[in-house]
C-alpha positions as a Python dict, from the first residue, in 0.01 Angstrom:
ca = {
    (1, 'X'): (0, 0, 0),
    (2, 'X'): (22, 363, -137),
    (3, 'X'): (274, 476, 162),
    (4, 'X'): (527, 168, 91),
    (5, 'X'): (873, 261, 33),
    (6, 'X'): (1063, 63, -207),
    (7, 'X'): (1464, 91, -242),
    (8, 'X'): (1672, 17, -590),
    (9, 'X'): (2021, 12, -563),
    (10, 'X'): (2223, 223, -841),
    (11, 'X'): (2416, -61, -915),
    (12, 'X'): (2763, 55, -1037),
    (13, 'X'): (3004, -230, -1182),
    (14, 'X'): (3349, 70, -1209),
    (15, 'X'): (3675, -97, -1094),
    (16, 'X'): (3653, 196, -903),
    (17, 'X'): (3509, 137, -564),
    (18, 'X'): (3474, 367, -336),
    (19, 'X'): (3563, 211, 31),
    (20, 'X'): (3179, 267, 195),
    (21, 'X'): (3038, 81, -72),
    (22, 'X'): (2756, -185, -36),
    (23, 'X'): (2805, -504, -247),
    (24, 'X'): (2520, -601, -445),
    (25, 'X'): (2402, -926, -343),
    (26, 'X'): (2759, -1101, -288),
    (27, 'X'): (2822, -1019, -700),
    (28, 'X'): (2952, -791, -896),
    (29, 'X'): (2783, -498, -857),
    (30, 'X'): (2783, -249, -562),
    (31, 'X'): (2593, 46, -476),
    (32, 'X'): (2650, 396, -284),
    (33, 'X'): (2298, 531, -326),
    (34, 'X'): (1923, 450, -425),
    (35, 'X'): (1638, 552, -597),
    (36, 'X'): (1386, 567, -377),
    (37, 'X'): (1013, 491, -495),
    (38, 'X'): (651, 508, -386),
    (39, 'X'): (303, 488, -574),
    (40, 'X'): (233, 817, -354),
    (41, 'X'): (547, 1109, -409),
    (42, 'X'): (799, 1124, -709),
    (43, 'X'): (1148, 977, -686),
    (44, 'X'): (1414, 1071, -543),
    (45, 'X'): (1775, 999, -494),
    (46, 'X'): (1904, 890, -133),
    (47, 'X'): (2231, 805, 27),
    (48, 'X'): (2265, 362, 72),
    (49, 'X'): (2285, 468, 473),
    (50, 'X'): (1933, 555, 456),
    (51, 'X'): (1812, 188, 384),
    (52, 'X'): (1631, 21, 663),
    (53, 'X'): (1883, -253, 788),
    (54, 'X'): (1637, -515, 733),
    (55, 'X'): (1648, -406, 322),
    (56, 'X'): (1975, -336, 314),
    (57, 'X'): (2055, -717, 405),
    (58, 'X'): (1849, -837, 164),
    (59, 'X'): (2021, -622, -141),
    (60, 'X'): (2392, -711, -22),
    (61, 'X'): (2329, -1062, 145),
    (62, 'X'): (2543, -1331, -128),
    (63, 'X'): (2310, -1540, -252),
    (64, 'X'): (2301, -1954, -187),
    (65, 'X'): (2398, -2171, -467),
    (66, 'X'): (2120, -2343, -628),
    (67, 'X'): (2166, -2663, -810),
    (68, 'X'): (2551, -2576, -761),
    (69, 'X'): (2481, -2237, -990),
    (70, 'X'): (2706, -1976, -853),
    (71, 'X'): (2512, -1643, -821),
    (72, 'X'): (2851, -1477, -755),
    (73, 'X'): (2911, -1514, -1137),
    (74, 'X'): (2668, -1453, -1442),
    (75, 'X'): (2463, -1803, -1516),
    (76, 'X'): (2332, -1899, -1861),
    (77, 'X'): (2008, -2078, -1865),
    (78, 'X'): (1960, -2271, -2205),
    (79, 'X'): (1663, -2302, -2361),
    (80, 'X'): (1551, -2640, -2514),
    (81, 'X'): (1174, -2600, -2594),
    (82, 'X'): (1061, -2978, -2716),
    (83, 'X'): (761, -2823, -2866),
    (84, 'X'): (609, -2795, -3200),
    (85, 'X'): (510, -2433, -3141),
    (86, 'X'): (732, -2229, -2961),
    (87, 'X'): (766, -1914, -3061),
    (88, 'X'): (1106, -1881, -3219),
    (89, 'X'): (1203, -2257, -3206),
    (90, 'X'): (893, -2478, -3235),
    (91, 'X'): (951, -2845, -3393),
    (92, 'X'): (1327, -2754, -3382),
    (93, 'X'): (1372, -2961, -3088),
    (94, 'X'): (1042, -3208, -3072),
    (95, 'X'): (1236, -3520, -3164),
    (96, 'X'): (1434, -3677, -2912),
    (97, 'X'): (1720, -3722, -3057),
    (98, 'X'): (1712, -3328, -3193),
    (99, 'X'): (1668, -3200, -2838),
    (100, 'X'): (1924, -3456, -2701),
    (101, 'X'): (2198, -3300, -2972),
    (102, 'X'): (2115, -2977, -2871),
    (103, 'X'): (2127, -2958, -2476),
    (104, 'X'): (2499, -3158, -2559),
    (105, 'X'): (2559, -2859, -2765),
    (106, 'X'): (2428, -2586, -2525),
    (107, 'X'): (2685, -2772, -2248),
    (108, 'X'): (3000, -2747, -2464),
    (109, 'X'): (2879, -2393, -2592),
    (110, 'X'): (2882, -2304, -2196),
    (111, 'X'): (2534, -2339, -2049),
    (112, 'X'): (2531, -2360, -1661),
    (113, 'X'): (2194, -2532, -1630),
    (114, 'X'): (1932, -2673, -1895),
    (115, 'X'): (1553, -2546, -1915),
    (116, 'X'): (1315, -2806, -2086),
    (117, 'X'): (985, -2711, -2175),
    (118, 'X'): (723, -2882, -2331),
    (119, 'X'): (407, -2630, -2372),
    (120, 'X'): (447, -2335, -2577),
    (121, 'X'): (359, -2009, -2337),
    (122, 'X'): (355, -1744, -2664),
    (123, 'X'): (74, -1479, -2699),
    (124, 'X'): (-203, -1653, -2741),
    (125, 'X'): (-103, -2015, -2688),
    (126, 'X'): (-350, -2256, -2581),
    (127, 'X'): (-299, -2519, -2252),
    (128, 'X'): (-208, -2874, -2371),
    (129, 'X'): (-330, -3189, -2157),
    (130, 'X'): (-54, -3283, -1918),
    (131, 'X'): (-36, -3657, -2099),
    (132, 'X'): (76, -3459, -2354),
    (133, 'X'): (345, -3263, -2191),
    (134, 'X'): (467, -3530, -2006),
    (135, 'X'): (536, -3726, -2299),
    (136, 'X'): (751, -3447, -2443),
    (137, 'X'): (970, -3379, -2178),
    (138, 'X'): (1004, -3691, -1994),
    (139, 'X'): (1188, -3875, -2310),
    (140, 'X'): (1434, -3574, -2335),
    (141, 'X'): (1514, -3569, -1988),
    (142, 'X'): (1601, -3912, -1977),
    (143, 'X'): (1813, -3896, -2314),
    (144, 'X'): (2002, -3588, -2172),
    (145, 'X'): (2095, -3842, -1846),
    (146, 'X'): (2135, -4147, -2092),
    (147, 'X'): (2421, -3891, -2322),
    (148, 'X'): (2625, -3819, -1972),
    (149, 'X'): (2491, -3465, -1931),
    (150, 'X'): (2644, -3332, -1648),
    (151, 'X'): (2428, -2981, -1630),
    (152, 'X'): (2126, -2940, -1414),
    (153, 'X'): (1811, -2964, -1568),
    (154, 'X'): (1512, -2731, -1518),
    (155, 'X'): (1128, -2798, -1580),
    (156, 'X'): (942, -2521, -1764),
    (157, 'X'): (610, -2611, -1678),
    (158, 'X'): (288, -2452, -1496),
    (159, 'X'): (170, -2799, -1415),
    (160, 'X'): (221, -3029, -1095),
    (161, 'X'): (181, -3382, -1260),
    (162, 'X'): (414, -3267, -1580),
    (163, 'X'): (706, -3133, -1291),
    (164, 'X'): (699, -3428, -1084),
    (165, 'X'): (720, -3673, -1365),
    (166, 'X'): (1010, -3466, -1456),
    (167, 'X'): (1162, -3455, -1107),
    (168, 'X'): (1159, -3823, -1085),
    (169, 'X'): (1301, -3839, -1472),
    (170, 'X'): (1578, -3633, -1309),
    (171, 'X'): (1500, -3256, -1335),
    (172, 'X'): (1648, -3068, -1062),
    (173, 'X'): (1450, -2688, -1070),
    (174, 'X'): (1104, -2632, -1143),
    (175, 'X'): (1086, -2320, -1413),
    (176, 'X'): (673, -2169, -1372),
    (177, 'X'): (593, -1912, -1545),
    (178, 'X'): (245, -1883, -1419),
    (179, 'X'): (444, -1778, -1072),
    (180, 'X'): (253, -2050, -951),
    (181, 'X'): (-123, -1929, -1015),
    (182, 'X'): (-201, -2217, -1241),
    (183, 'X'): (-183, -2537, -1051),
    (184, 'X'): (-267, -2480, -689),
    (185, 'X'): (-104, -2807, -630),
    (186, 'X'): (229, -2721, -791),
    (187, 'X'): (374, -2523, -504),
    (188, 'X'): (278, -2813, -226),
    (189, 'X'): (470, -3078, -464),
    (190, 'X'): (788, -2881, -457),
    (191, 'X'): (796, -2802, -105),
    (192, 'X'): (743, -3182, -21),
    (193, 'X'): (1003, -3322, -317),
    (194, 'X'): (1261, -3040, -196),
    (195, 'X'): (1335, -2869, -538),
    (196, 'X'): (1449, -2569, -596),
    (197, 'X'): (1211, -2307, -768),
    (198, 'X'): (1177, -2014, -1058),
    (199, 'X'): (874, -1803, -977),
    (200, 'X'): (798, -1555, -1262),
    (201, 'X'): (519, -1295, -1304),
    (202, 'X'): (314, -1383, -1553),
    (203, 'X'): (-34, -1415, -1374),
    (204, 'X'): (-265, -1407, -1700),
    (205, 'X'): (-314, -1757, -1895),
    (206, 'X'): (-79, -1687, -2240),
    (207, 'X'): (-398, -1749, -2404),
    (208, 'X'): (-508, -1372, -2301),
    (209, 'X'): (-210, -1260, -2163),
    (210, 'X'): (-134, -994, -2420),
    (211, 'X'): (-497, -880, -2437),
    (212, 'X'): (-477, -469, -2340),
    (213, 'X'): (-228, -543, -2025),
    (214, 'X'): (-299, -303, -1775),
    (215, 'X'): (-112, -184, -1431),
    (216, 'X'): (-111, 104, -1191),
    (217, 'X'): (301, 109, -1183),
    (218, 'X'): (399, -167, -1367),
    (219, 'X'): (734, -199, -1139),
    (220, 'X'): (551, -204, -848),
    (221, 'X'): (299, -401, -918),
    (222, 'X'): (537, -658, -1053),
    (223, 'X'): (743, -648, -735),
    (224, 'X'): (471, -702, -483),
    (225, 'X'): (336, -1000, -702),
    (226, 'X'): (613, -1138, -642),
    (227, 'X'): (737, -1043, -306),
    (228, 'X'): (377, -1228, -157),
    (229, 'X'): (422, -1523, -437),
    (230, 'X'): (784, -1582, -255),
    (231, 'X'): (650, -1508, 101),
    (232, 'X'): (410, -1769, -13),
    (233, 'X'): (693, -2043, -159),
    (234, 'X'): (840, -1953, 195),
    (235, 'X'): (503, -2042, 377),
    (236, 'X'): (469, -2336, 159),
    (237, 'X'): (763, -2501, 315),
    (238, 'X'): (1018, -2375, 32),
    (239, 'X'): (1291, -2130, 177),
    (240, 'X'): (1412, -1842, 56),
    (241, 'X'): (1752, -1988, -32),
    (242, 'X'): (1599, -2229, -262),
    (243, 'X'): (1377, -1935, -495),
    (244, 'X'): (1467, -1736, -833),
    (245, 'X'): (1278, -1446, -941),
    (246, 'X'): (1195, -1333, -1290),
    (247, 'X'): (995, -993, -1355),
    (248, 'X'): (841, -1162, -1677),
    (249, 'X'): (941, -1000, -1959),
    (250, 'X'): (666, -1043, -2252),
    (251, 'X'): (455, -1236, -2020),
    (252, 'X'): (131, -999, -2002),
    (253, 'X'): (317, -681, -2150),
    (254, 'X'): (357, -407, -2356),
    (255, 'X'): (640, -278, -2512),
    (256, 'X'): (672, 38, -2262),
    (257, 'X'): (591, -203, -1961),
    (258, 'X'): (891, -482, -2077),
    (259, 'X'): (1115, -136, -2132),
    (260, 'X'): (1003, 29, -1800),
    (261, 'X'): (1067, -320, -1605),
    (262, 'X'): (1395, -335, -1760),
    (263, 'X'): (1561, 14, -1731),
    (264, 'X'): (1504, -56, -1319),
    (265, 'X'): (1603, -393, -1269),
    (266, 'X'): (1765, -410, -1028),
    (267, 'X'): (1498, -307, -781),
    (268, 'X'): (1404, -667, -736),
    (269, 'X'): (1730, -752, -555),
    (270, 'X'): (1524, -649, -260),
    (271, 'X'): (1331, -960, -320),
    (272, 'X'): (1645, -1121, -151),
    (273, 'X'): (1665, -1399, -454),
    (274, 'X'): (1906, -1435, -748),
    (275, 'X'): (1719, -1262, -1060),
    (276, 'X'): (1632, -1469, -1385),
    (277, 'X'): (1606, -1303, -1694),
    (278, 'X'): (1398, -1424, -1947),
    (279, 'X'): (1455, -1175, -2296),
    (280, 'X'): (1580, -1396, -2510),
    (281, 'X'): (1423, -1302, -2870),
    (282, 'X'): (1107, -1153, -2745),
    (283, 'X'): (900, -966, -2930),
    (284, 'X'): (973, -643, -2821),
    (285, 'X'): (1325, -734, -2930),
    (286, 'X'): (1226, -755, -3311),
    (287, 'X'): (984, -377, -3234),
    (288, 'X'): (1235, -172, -3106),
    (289, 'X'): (1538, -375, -3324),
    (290, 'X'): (1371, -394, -3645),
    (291, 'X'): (1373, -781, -3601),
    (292, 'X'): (1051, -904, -3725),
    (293, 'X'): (1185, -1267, -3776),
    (294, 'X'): (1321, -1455, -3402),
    (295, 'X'): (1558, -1585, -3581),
    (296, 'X'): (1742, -1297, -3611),
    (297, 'X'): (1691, -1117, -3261),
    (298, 'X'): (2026, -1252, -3113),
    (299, 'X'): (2217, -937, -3113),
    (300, 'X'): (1933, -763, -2965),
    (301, 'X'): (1874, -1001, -2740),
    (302, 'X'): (2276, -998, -2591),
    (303, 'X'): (2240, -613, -2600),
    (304, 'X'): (1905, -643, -2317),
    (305, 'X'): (2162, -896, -2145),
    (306, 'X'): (2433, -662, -2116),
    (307, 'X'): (2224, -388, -1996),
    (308, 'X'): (2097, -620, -1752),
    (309, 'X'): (2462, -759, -1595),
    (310, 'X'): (2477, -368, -1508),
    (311, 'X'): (2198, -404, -1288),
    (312, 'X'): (2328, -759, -1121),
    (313, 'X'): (2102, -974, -1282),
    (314, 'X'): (2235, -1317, -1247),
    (315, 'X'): (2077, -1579, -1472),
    (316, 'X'): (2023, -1504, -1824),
    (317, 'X'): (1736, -1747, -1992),
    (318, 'X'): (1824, -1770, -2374),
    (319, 'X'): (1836, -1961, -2690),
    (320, 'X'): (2145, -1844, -2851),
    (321, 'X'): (2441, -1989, -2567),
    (322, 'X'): (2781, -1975, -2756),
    (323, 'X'): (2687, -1619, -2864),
    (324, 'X'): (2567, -1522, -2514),
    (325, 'X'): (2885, -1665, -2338),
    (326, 'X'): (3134, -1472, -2611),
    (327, 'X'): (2944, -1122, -2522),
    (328, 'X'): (2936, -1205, -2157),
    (329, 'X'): (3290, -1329, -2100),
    (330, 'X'): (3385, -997, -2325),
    (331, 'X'): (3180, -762, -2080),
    (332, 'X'): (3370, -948, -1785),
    (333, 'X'): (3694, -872, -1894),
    (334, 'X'): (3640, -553, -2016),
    (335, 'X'): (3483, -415, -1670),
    (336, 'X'): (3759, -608, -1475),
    (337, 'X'): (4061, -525, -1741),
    (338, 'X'): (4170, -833, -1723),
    (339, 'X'): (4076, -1200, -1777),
    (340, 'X'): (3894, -1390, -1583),
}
């Protein structure tokens, strides 16, 4: 382990491209150089011709679409938590017909997908029975299809019986947090109903999660977990082409770990997946902003966006959608100089 190498791309996003440039994974990014990392010997700065070929494909190679999202493009992930206790939203959404009004108004604010949840994973939540989740998620699912939602729907869930019940209710991605360590069966039911999958690192129950978190090189160790979770999906009869990855911000963090993950994103393009981020009024957002209520962590939590579209991250998980779009659209046109 200690004599890996790992590669991140230096993504660049200047209209100015030089003509040896390496795309970043068919988007908008590209790259001429990259840091190069070990857990043995400091950094250091190489030329992209240096990557092993192998490496290289998977940092450049376009990513598939996955339930039609175009990873070509930033994608906006809405958040509809149908919880009572969520950290920033809980009971906003538990009725029904109050989550049905607001994935209609995530679609016309410019969501590309939906992402339903219906157990709160906050520091120090506790697991709720799956009778229970089901019964939360299910309804809203089936109101979204009922009110002619056309976006696809993802289940945020660490459970197998809670995502199938929402796969056969119509939910097209399974969302897991746990990065499938929680439900030994979960990964098995995926491969065999054919959906695609979001694996994230967050390996410690959110009960304990943020209980003295501990790592040798938190970007390391984040990246192997889940390098062998997706060679895993993989063995489990889910291909590569079908998996998102998301580094886990907040999930089993500190501050400086969430901050460290996110100032070198973009070394998990060598995963080969599209990257998911999940930010969206974290903690950390209301520390280092001076945001103690969630409530008001929206401009904080467009500004981690941002940073993040400069390292080619391409699915953005968050609550506030109409803002997110503006800011997005905005950085689009102001990196391109024209409109989209």
């Amino acid at each position: 382990m200690s004599d890996t190498r790992y590669f991140r791309p230096i993504v660049q996003v200047d209209t100015a491209r030089p003509s040896d440039a390496f795309s970043l994974a068919g988007g908008w990014g590209w790259f001429t150089h990259v840091e190069l990392l070990s857990r043995s010997d400091v950094a250091r700065i190489v030329s992209a011709d240096h990557v092993p070929e192998a490496v290289l494909a998977r940092l450049c190679d376009r990513r598939p679409d996955i339930c039609g999202l175009d990873f070509a493009a930033p994608q906006m992930m809405g958040i509809l938590n149908a919880t009572p206790d969520s950290f920033s939203d809980g009971g906003k959404h538990a009725a029904v017909a109050d989550a049905c009004a607001a994935g209609l108004a995530m679609q016309a604010a410019g969501a590309n997908i939906l992402d339903i949840g219906g157990e709160s994973t906050r520091p120090g939540a506790e697991t709720i029975p799956n009778a229970e989740e089901i019964s939360r998620v299910t309804p809203v699912i089936d109101a979204l299809n009922a009110a002619g939602v056309s976006l696809p729907i993802s289940i945020d869930t660490r459970k197998s019986a809670v995502a199938a019940s929402a796969i056969s209710a119509g939910a097209a991605l399974v969302n897991d947090v746990s990065g499938f360590t929680h439900d030994p069966a979960l990964m098995a039911m995926c491969a065999a109903r054919q959906v695609p999958v979001c694996v994230t690192h967050g390996p410690q129950d959110p009960s304990v999660m943020q209980e003295d978190p501990r790592y040798d090189n938190v970007l390391l160790d984040v990246f192997d977990f889940l390098e062998k979770r997706i060679d895993e999906l993989e063995t489990a009869g889910i291909p590569r082409g079908r998996i998102i990855a998301d580094p886990g911000i907040g999930f089993g963090k500190t501050i400086d770990h969430n901050l460290a993950l996110l100032a070198r994103l973009s070394l998990f393009h060598g995963l080969g997946v599209p990257l998911l981020l999940g930010a969206s009024r974290k903690r950390f957002i209301g520390a280092v902003g001076g945001a103690p209520d969630p409530q008001d962590r929206a401009p904080g939590s467009i500004g981690v966006a941002l940073a993040a579209l400069n390292h080619g991250v391409q699915v953005f998980r968050v609550h506030d959608v109409a803002q997110t779009h503006q800011a997005i659209a905005l950085w689009q046109a102001a990196i391109r100089g024209e409109q989209s």
